[in-house]
N, C-alpha and C positions, 0 to 999 in steps of 0.2 A: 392856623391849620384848617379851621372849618370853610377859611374864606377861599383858599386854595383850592380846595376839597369841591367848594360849590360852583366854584369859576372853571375849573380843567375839568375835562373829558377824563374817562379811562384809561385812555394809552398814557396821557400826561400824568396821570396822578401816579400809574403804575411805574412809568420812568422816573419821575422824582421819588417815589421810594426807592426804587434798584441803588439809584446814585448817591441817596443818604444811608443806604446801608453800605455801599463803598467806602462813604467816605467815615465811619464805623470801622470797620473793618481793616483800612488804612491806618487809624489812630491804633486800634489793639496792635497791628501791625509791630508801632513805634514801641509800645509801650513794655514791648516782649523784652528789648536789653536793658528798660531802665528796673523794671522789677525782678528780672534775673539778677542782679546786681543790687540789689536790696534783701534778697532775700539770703545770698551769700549761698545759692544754690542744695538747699533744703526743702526742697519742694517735693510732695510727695510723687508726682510725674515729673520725668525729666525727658525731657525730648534732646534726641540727640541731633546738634548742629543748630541748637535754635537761632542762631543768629544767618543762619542761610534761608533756615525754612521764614523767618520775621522778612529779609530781605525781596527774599519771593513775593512773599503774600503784598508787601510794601509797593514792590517795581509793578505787581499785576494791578491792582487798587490804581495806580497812580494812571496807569496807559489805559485800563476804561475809564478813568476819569476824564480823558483829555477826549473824550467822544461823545462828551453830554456838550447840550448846546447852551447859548447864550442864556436863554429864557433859564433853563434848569438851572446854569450858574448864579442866576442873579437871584431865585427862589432861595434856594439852599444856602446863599451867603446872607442875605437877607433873613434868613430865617437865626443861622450862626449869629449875627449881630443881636437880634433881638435877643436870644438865648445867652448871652453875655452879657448885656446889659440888665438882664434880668437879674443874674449873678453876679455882678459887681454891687445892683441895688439892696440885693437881702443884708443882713446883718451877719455876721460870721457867727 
């Protein structure tokens, strides 16, 4: 991150953050039906239709994603790889 950080300009560093907090925000997105459905709907806020508001937020996440460019994608996958290999390597 530092090396990113030293190498890009402001506008680039500014757009690689927008588009990993998308891509954030895309995952909670997913993760609204699978913990609805764990929790057996005992949650102290209940939103009502959450599976339209998760779909929303999902289809929005996904159509600015498809507007970052080549360099942002490969930063951010790049980055996704290492951060999993990271996590594969620890000890459970």
């Amino acid at each position: 991150m530092f090396t990113f950080a030293g190498l890009g300009n402001f506008e680039w560093n500014a757009v690689l953050s927008a588009v990993s907090r998308l891509a954030v925000y895309a995952a909670m997105a997913l993760a609204v039906p699978v913990l609805r459905r764990r929790r057996d709907g005992r949650a102290q806020f209940l939103l009502p239709f959450p599976f339209v508001f998760s779909s929303v937020a999902l289809l929005f996440s996904l159509v600015l994603l498809t507007q970052m460019g080549k360099a942002e994608f490969f930063v951010i996958a790049g980055t996704a790889a290492i951060a999993l290999l990271n996590w594969l390597a620890l000890p459970r």
